[in-house]
C-alpha positions as CSV (number, residue, x, y, z in Angstrom):
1,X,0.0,0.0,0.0
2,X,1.6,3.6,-0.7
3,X,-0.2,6.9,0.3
4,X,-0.6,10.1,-2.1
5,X,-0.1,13.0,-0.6
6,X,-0.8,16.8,-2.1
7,X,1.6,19.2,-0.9
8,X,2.5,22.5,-1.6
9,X,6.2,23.9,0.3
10,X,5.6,25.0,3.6
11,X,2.2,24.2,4.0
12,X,0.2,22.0,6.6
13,X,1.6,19.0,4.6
14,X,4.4,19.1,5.9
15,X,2.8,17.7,9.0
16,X,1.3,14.8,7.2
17,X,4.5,14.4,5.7
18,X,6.7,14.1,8.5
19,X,4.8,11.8,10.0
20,X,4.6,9.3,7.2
21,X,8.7,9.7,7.7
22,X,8.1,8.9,11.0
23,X,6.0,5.5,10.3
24,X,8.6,4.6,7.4
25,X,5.3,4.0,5.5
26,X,5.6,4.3,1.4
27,X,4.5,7.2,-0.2
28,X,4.5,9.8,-3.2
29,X,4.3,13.1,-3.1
30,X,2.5,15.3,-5.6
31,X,3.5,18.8,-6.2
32,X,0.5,21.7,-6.3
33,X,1.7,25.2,-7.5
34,X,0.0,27.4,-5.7
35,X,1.7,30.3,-7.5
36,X,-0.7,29.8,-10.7
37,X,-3.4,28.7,-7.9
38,X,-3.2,24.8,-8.7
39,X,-5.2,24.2,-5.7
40,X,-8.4,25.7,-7.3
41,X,-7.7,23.8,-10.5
42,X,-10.6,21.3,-11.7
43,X,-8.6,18.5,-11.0
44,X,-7.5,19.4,-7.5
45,X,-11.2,20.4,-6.6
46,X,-12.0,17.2,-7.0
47,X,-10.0,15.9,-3.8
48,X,-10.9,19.0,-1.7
49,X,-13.7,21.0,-3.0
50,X,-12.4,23.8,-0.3
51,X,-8.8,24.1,-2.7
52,X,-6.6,23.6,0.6
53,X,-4.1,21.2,1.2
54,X,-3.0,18.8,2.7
55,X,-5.1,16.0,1.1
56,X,-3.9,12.4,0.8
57,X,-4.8,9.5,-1.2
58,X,-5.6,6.5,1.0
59,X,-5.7,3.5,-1.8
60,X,-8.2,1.5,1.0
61,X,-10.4,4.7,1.6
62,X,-13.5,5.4,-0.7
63,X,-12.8,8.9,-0.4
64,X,-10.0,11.4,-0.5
65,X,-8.5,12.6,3.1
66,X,-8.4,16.8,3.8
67,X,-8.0,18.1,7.1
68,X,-4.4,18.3,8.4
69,X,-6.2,16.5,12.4
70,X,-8.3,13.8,10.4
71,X,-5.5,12.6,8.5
72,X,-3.3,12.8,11.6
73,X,-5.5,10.5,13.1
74,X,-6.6,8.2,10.3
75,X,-2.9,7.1,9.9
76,X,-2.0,7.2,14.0
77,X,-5.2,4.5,13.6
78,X,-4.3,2.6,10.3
79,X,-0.3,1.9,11.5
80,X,-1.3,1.8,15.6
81,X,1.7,4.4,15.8
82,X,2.2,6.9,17.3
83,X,-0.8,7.6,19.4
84,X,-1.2,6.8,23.2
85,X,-1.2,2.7,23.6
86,X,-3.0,2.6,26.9
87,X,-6.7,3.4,25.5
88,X,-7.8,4.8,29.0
89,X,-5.4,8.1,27.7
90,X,-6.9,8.0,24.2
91,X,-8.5,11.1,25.0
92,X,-5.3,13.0,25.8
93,X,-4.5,12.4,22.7
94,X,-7.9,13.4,21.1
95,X,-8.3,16.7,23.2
96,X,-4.8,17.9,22.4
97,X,-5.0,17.3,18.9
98,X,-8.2,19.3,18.2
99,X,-7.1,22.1,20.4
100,X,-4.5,22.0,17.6
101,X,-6.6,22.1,15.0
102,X,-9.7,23.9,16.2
103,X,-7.3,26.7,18.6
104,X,-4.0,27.0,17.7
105,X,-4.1,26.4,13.8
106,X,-6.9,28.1,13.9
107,X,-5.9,31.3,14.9
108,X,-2.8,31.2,12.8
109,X,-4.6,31.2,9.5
110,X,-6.5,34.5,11.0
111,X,-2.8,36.0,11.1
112,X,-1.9,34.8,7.9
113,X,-5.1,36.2,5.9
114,X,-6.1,38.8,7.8
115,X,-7.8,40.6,4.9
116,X,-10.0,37.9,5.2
117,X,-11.4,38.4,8.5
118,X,-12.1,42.2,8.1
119,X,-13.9,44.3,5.8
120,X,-11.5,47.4,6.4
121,X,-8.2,46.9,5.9
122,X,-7.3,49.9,8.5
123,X,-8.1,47.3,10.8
124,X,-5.5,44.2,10.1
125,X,-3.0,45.9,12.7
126,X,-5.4,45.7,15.5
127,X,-6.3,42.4,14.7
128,X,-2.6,40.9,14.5
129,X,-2.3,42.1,17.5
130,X,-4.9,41.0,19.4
131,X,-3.9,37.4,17.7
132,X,-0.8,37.3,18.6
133,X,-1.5,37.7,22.1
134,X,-4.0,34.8,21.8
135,X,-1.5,32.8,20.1
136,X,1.0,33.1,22.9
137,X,-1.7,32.7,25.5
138,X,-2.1,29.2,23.4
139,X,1.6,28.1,23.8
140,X,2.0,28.9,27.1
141,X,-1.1,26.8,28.2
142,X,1.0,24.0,26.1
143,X,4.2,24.5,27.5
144,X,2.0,24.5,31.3
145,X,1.3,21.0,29.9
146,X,4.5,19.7,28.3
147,X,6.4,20.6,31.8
148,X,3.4,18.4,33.8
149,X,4.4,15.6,31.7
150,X,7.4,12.9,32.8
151,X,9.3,13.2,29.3
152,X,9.5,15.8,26.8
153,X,6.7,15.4,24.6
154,X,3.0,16.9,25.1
155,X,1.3,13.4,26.0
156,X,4.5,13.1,28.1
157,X,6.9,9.7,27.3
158,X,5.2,8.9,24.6
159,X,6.1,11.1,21.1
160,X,3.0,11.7,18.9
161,X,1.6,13.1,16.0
162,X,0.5,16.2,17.9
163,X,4.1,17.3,18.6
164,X,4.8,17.1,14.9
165,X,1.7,19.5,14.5
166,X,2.8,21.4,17.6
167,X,5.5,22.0,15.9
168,X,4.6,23.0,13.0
169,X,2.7,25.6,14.1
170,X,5.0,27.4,16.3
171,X,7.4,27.3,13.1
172,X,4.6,29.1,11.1
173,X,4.1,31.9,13.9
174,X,7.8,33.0,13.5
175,X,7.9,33.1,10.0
176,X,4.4,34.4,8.3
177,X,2.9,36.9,7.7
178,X,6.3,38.0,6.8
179,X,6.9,40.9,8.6
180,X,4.5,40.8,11.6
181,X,5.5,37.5,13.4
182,X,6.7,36.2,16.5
183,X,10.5,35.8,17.3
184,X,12.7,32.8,18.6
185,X,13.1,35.0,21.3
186,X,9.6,34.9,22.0
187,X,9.1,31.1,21.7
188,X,12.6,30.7,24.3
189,X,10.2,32.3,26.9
190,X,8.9,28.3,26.7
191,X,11.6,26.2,28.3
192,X,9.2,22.9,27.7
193,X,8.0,24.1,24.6
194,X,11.6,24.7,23.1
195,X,12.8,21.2,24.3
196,X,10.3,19.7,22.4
197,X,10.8,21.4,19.1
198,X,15.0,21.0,19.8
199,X,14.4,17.2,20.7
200,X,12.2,17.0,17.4
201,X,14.1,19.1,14.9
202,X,17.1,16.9,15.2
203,X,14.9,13.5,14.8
204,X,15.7,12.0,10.8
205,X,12.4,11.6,9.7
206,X,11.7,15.9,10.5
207,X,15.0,16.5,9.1
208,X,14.0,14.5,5.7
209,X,10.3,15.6,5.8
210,X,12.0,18.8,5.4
211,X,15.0,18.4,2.9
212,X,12.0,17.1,0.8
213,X,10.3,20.6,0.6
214,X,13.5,22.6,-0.1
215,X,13.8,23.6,4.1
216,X,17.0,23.2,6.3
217,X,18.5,24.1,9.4
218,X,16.8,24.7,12.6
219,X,13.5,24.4,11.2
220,X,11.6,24.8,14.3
221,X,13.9,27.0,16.9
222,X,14.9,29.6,14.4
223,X,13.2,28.9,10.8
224,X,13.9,29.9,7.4
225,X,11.5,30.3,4.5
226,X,11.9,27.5,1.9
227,X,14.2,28.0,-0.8
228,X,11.1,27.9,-3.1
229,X,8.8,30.6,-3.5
230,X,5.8,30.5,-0.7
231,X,2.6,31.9,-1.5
C-alpha cells in the first residue's frame, strides 16, 4: 500500500509528511503550484472542494482525506503508531489534537489572511495584534502541559503526531505573515515548549520531511523560509 499526498512547500503538509517519515510508511508526493493557484484547478477540486491542502490518497479509503487532524489520526489509527497505547489516555491524545486544529491552527490562518477576517483593511493591525497575544496565551497553556508531563513530549513519554503538528505551528508563527511574526526569542520564553521542538528538529524523519520541501537548518527553533517561492 503507498499513500498520495498533495503538498505545496511549507504548507500543513508538511505535518502529514513528516509523519509518514516517521511511520517509514511508502508514499509519493505530488506537487500543487499554488503560485498559478493549482489548488483551485478542476482536478485538484476534485480531492478538496475547499482548494486547501493537505489532502492524501488513501488507496483502501472510498474517499480522499483533507483536514491536516483527520488525517493525523486516520494514519495514528491505520499503523497503531504513534498515538497513546493505553486506550484509557486516548483522550489525551484526542483533546490535544483538536485544540490543535480547532485553537491554535486556527488562529494562525487569522494572522496569515487577515484581509480575510475584516472588511476594512485599516483594521488588520489591530487584529494581528490582538492574535498574537492569543497565540501566545495558546503556547503557554502547552508549554504549562508539556512541563506536567514525565518526558519531553505533550502526552508526556510517549512522542505523537500532535508534537509534529505542535511544531509545525510554532514554526509558522515566526515566519508568516512576513513581517509581523513572533520571534525565537519569544518562543525561548517556553523552556518545555523549546525542548520539544530542539528534541524534534534533530529526529531523521523531520530532518527528511524537510529536505524534501526545499527547508534546512533549525527548522523549528529559528526557521527559514523555503528556498522555493511560498505563496
Amino acid at each position: 500500500m503507498s499513500y498520495t499526498l498533495y503538498y505545496s512547500p511549507d504548507s500543513a503538509n508538511i505535518v502529514i509528511r513528516m509523519v509518514l517519515e516517521a511511520l517509514a510508511v511508502p508514499y509519493q508526493a505530488i506537487e500543487i503550484d499554488r503560485t498559478v493557484d493549482g489548488q483551485r484547478s478542476p482536478e485538484f477540486l476534485k480531492f478538496n472542494p475547499q482548494g486547501l491542502l493537505p489532502v492524501l490518497l488513501d488507496p483502501a479509503q472510498a474517499a480522499p482525506l483533507f483536514e491536516t487532524a483527520a488525517i493525523l489520526l486516520h494514519l495514528a489509527d491505520q499503523h497503531a503508531a504513534l498515538p497513546v497505547p493505553d486506550p484509557k489516555h486516548r483522550g489525551e491524545l484526542l483533546k490535544w489534537l483538536f485544540f490543535l486544529s480547532n485553537t491554535l491552527h486556527a488562529d494562525l490562518r487569522v494572522l496569515f489572511y487577515s484581509d480575510r477576517y475584516v472588511a476594512d483593511s485599516q483594521a488588520i493591525p489591530a487584529l494581528r495584534k490582538g492574535m498574537h497575544q492569543r497565540v501566545l496565551a495558546h503556547l503557554a497553556l502547552l508549554d504549562t502541559e508539556i512541563a506536567k508531563g514525565a518526558g519531553a513530549w505533550l502526552l508526556g513519554e510517549q512522542r505523537s503526531v500532535c508534537d509534529y503538528y505542535l511544531a509545525a505551528c510554532v514554526r509558522w508563527a515566526q515566519l508568516y505573515p512576513r513581517g509581523d511574526t513572533l520571534s525565537p526569542s519569544d518562543i525561548e520564553k517556553f523552556p518545555a515548549l523549546t525542548g520539544l521542538l530542539q528534541n524534534l528538529e534533530a529526529r531523521p524523519e523531520v530532518q527528511k520531511a524537510y529536505a524534501a520541501e526545499s527547508i534546512y537548518g533549525k527548522v523549528f527553533t529559528h526557521p527559514d523560509y523555503p528556498t522555493q517561492a511560498v505563496v
